[in-house]
C-alpha positions as a printed Julia matrix, in Angstrom:
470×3 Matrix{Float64}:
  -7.56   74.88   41.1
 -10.1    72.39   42.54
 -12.0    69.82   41.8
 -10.21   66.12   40.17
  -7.47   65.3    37.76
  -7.23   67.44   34.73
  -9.1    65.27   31.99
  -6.33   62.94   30.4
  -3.66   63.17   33.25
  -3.47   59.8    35.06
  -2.8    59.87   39.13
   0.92   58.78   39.71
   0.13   55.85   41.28
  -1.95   54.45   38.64
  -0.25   51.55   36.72
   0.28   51.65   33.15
  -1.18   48.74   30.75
   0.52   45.98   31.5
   2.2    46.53   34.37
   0.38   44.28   37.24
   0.89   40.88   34.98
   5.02   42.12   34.38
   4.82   42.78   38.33
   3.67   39.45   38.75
   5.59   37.68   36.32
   8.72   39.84   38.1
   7.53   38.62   41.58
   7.18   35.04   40.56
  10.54   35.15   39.22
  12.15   36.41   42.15
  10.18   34.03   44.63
  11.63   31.17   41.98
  15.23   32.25   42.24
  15.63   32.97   45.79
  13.37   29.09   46.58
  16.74   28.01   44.39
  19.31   29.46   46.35
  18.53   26.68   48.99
  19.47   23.39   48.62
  15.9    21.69   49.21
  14.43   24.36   46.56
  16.82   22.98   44.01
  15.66   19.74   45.22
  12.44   20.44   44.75
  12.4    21.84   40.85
  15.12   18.95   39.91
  12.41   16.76   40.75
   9.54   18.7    38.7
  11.81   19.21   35.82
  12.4    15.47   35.85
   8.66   14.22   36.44
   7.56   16.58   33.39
  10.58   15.5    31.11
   9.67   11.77   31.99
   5.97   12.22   31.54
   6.39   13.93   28.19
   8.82   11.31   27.18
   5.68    8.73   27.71
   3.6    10.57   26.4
   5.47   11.32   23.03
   6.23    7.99   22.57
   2.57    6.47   23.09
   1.67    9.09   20.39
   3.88    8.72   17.85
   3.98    4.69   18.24
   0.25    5.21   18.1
  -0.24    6.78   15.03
   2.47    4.33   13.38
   0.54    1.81   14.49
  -2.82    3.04   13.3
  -0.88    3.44    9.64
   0.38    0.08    9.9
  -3.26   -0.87   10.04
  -4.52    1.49    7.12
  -2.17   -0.57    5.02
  -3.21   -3.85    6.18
  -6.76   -3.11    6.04
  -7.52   -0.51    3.81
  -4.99    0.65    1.17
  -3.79   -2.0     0.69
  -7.03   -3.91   -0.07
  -8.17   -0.9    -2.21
  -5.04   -1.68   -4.43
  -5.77   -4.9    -5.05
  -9.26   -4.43   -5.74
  -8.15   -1.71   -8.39
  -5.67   -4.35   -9.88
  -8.84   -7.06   -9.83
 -11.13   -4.08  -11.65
  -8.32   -3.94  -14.07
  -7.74   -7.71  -14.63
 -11.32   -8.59  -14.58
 -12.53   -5.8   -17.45
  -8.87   -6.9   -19.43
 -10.23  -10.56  -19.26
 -13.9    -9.78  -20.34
 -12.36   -8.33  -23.04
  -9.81  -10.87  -24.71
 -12.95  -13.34  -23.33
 -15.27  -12.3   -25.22
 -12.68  -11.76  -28.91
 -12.09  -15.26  -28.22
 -15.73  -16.0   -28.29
 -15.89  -14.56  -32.04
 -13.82  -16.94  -33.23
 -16.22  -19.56  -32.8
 -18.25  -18.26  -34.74
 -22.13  -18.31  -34.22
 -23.27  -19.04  -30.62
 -20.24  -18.23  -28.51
 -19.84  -21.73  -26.08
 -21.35  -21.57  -22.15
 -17.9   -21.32  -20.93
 -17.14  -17.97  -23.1
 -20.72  -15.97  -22.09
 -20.06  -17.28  -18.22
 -16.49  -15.59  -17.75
 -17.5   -12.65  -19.97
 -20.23  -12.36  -17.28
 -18.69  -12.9   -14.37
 -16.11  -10.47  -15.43
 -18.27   -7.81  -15.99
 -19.94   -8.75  -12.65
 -16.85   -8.44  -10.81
 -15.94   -5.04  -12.03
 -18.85   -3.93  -11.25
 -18.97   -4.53   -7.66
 -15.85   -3.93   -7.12
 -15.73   -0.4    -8.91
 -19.27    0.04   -6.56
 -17.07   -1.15   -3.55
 -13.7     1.56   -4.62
 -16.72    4.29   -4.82
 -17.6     3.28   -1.06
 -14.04    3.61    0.46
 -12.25    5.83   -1.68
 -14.06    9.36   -0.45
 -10.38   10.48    0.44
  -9.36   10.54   -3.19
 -10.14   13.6    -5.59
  -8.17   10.91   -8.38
 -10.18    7.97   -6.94
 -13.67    9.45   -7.62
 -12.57   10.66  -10.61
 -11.6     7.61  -12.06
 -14.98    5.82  -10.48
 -17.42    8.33  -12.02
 -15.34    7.38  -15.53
 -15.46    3.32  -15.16
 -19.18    3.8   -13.99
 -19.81    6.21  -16.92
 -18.09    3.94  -19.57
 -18.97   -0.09  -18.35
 -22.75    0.07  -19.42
 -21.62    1.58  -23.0
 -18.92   -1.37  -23.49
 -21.07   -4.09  -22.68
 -24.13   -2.38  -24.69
 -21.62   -2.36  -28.18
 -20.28   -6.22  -26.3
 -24.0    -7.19  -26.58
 -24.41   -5.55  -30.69
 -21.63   -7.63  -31.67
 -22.81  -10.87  -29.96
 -26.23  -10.62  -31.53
 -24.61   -9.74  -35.09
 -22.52  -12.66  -35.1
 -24.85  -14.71  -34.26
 -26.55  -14.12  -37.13
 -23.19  -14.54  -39.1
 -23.03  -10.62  -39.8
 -19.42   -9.3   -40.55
 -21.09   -6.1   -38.7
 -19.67   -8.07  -35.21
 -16.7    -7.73  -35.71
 -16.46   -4.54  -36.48
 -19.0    -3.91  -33.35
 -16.66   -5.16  -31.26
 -13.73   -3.72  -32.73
 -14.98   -0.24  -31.57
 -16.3    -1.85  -28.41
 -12.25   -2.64  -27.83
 -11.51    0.78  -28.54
 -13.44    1.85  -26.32
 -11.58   -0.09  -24.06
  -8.4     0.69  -24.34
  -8.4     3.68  -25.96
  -7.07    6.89  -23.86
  -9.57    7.42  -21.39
 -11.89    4.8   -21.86
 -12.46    1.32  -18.71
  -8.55    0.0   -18.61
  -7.03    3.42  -18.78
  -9.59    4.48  -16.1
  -8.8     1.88  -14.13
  -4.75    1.96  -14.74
  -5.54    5.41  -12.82
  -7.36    4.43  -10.25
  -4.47    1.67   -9.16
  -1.7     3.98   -9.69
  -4.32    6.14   -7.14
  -4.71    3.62   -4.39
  -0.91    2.4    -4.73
   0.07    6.04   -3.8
  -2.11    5.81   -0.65
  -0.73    2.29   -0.34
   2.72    3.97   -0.62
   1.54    6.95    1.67
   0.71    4.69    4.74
   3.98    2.74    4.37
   5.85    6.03    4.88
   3.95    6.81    7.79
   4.05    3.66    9.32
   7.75    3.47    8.69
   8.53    6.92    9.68
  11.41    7.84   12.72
  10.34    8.71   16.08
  12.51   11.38   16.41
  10.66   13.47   18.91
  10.28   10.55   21.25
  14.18    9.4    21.08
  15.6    12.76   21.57
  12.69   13.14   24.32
  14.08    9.72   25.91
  17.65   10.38   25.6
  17.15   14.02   27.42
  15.3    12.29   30.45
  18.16    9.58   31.06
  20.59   12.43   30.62
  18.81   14.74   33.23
  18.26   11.15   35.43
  21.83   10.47   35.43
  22.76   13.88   35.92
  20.76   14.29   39.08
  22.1    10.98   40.49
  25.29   12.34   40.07
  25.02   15.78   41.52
  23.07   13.8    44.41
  26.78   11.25   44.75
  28.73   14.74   45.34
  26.86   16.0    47.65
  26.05   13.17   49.7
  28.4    10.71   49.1
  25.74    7.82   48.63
  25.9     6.07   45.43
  22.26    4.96   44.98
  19.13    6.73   45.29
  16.66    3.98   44.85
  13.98    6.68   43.67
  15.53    7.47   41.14
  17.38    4.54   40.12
  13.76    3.06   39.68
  13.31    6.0    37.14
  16.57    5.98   35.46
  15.59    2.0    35.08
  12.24    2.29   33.74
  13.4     5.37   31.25
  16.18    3.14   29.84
  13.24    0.37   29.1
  10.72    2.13   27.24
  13.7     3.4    25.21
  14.98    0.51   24.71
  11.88   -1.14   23.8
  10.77    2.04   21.64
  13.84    1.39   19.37
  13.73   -2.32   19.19
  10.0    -2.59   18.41
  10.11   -0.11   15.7
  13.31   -1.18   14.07
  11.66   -4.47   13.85
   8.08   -3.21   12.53
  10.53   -1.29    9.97
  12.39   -4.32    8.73
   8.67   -6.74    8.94
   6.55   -3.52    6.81
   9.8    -3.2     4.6
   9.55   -7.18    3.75
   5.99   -6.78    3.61
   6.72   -4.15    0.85
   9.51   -5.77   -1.11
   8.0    -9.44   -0.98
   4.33   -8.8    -0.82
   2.82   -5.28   -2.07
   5.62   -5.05   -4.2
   5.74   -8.55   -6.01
   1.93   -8.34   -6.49
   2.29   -5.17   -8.44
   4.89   -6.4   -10.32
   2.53   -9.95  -10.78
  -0.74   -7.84  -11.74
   1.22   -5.97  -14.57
   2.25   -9.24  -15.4
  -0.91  -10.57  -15.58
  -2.51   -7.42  -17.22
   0.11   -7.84  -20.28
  -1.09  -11.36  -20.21
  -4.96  -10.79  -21.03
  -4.2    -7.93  -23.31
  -1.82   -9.9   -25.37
  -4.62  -12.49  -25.42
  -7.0    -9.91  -26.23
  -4.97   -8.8   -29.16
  -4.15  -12.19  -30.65
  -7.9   -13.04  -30.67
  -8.55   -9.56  -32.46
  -5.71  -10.0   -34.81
  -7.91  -13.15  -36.29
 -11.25  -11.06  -35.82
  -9.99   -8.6   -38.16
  -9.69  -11.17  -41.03
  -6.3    -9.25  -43.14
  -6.15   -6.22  -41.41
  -5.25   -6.93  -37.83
  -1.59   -5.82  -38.58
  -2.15   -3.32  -35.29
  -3.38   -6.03  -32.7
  -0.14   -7.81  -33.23
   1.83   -5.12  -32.95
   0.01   -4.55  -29.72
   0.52   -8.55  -28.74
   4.35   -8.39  -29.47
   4.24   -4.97  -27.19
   2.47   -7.37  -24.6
   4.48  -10.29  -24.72
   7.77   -8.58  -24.04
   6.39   -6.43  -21.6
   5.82   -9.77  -19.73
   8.44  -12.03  -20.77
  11.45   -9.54  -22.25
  12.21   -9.49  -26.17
  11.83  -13.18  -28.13
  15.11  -14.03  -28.73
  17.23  -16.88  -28.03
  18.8   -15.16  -25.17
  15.7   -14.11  -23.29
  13.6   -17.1   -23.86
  14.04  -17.8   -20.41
  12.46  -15.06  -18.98
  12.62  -11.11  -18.94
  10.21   -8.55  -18.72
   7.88   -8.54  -15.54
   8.11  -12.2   -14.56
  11.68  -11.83  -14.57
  11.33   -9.07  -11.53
   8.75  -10.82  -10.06
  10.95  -14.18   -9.78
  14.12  -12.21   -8.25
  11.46  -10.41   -5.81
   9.83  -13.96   -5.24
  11.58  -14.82   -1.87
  10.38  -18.26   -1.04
  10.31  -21.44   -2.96
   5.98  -21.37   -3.42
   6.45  -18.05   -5.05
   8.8   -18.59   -7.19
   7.53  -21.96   -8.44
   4.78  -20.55  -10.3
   6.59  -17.82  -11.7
   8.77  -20.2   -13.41
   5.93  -22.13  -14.47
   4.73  -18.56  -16.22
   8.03  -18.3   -17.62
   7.83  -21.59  -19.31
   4.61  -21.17  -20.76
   4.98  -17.42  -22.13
   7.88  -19.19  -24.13
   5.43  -22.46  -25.29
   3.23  -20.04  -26.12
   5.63  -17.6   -28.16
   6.45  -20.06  -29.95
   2.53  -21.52  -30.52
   1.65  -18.3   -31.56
   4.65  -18.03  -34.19
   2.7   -21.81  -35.87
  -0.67  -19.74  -35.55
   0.49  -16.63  -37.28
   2.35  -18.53  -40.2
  -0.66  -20.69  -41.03
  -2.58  -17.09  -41.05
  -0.25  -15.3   -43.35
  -0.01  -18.07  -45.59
  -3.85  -18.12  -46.03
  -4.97  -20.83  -44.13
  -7.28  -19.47  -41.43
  -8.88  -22.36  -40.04
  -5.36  -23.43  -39.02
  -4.49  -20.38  -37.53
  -8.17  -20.5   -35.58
  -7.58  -24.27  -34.54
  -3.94  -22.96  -33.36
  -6.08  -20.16  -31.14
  -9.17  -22.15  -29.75
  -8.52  -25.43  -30.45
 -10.83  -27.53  -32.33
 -13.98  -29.36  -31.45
 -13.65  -33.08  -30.75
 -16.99  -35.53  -31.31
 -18.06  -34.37  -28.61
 -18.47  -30.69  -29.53
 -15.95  -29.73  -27.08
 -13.32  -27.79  -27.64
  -9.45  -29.51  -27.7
  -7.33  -27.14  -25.9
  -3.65  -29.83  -26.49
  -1.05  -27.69  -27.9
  -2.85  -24.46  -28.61
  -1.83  -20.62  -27.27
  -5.64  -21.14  -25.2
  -3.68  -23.82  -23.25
  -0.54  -21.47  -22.88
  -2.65  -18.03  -22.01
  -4.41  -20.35  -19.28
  -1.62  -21.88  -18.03
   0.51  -18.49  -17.85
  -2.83  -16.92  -16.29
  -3.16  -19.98  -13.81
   0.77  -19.77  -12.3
   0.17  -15.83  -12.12
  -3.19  -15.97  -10.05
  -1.06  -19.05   -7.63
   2.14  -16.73   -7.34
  -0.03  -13.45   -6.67
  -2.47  -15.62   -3.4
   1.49  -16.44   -2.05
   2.6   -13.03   -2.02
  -0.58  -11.6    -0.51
  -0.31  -14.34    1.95
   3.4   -13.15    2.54
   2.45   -9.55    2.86
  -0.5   -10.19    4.94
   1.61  -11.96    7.32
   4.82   -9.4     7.2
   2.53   -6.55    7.55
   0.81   -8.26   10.92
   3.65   -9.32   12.67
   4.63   -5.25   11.54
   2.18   -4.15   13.16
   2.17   -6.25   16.38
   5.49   -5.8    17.18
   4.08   -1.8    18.46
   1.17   -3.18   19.98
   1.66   -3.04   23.47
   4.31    0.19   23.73
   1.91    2.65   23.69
   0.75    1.34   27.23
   3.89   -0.03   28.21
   5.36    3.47   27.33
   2.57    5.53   29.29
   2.99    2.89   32.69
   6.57    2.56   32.85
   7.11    6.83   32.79
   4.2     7.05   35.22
   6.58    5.23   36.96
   9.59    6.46   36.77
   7.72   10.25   37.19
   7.08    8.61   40.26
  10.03    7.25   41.5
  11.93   10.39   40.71
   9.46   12.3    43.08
   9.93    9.62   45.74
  13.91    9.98   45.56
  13.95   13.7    45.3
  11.27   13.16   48.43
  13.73   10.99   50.41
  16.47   13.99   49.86
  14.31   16.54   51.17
  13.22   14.6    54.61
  16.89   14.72   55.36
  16.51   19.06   55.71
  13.34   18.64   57.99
């Protein structure tokens, strides 16, 4: 026959698919093994190998101390911020409410003081639920729980407003108004349980960015122990041979490995222990402190309401004895000197201006226990204006209310230490977290110089070897 190939018979000397990039990957292979079998092409890939494993040992370790740094500053300046505003939403709609029962036991026009911190409650919530909805676009939970306060805070202080104008006019109709407008409070879903949510939410991502900024560098220790292996090996192999102890080259690398090592462990063990104190004595405490103050204003709230209800507040002070142990442990001889929340936050208080005012707290709970036992007998025994004086106080010539000796001057003196202890321990963890956070500031450089460095010195020493063969 003449003519080409038969159709789908390929010449013998064409290559199959694949075969030129396995010949080349077979050639470079075999130029790679016999540039080994000489001494100065060992030399020469000992060096690479070292200069890449030195490199990627800097490298790893700017990363990862990078990233713990940038965590370290997501909890100083962002989730941990975000917490405390959700504890402040919490507090501040928790204090507009017991504010403005107390108001209603006035009766009539509710004093300046009352409509002022009602107002400046509400105020405060609101800006700070507007500020949550402007950093919290991270947070499926977050918005969630925004969109609900947002939803529910015009409602409250719409029924708030009902019952203000009702008892004005001495209407029984306000207290039941603001019965419901409590309810709407507290109930299940409704502002506080809204905003309960949205703290547990932001005290997750608190908790999130501690782990990360806490977390091990494994990659970058193993990475730094394998390159002062290989270093120390190499010096070694380059004693037998030669018989020279030093090789300054890479002596200079060996030495600059062992820092950033060195350094890498001791500036992280010490951001660990500084963002672990930050934790225990700072984030920590104030959690503990703004559930202590939370229990406060609702057991406020409820011993107002229990008078509101005129006979049938047999629920609120249920709900206040809840309260009161929640902050201060069971009333009993052997607790009255604290328990409950400001017990924790006194054995997590560890300096002398924490602790001060949580004693203070403890203290008072009990004055006021025990103020609040006077109030509730002169109540059951019929004698309400008693019971209302024991509250509020009563109005001196004046027309001022006398505060001496009343639960008002207990609930503001509990609420006062609470607010004092809670600025120490954000000034504690504010501090902790910093000097957390510093302590990795200048490693990520550091790290990248010094194994430029020593990549560099390695290749200089391997260098001085190889003149010797020319």
């Amino acid at each position: 026959m003449t003519g080409g190939p038969h159709p789908g018979v390929q010449p013998e000397h064409a290559a199959a698919p694949g075969a030129a990039p396995r010949r080349a990957w077979a050639e470079s292979t075999a130029r790679l093994r016999a540039a080994t079998t000489t001494e100065p092409g060992r030399l020469r890939l000992i060096g690479a190998v070292l200069a890449v494993l030195v490199i990627a040992f800097g490298a790893v370790t700017a990363w990862q101390v990078a990233e713990r740094q940038s965590a370290a500053g997501h909890v100083i300046d962002h989730s941990a911020p975000l917490s405390a505003n959700a504890a402040e939403i919490y507090r501040s709609l928790a204090d507009a409410d017991a504010t403005v029962a107390g108001g209603f036991l006035v009766g009539g026009e509710e004093p300046k003081e009352v409509s002022d911190r009602y107002q400046r409650d509400i105020t405060t919530a609101a800006k700070l639920i507007a500020d949550a909805a402007a950093n919290s676009a991270g947070s499926q939970e977050a918005r969630t729980q925004i969109a609900t306060l947002n939803s529910h805070l015009p409602q409250y202080t719409e029924l708030v407003a009902t019952a203000q104008a009702d008892n004005r006019q001495g209407l029984p109709l306000g207290g039941a108004y603001l019965r419901y407008a409590d309810t709407q409070m507290r109930k299940q879903g409704g502002l506080l349980d809204a905003a309960d949510k949205l703290y547990q939410a932001e005290n997750a991502r608190l908790g999130s960015d501690y782990s990360d900024a806490k977390a091990l560098p494994y990659a970058s220790w193993a990475l730094g122990v394998i390159a002062l292996a290989a270093l120390v090996w190499a010096q070694r192999r380059h004693y037998r041979r030669t018989n020279r102890v030093f090789n300054r080259g890479m002596l200079t690398a060996t030495a600059a490995s062992a820092v950033v090592l060195l350094w890498l462990v001791a500036a992280h063990t010490l951001a660990r222990t500084e963002l672990a104190d930050s934790y225990t004595h700072g984030a920590k405490s104030m959690q503990v402190l703004n559930n202590a103050r939370i229990a406060v204003l609702q057991a406020r709230g409820d011993e107002n309401l229990t008078l509101v209800a005129r006979g049938s507040g047999g629920e609120y002070e249920s709900k206040f004895e809840k309260e009161m142990a929640t902050l201060a442990g069971k009333s009993t001889a052997a607790s009255a000197k604290g328990g409950g929340e400001l017990a924790q936050a006194l054995a997590l208080a560890d300096k002398e201006a924490g602790r001060a005012p949580v004693r203070s707290a403890i203290e008072n709970a009990s004055a006021w226990r025990q103020r609040h036992t006077r109030e509730r007998a002169a109540d059951d025994g019929g004698d309400y204006t008693t019971a209302v004086a024991e509250v509020i106080g009563v109005k001196n010539s004046g027309g001022e209310f006398t505060v001496a000796n009343t639960t008002q001057e207990s609930f503001s003196a509990v609420d006062t230490s609470l607010g004092k202890a809670v600025a120490q321990e954000q000034k504690e963890f504010h501090q902790s977290a910093t000097d957390g956070r510093g302590a990795l500031s200048l490693l990520p450089y550091g790290a990248g110089l010094l194994a430029a460095l020593a990549a560099g010195a390695a290749l200089i020493g391997i260098g001085r070897r190889l003149s010797e063969y020319r």
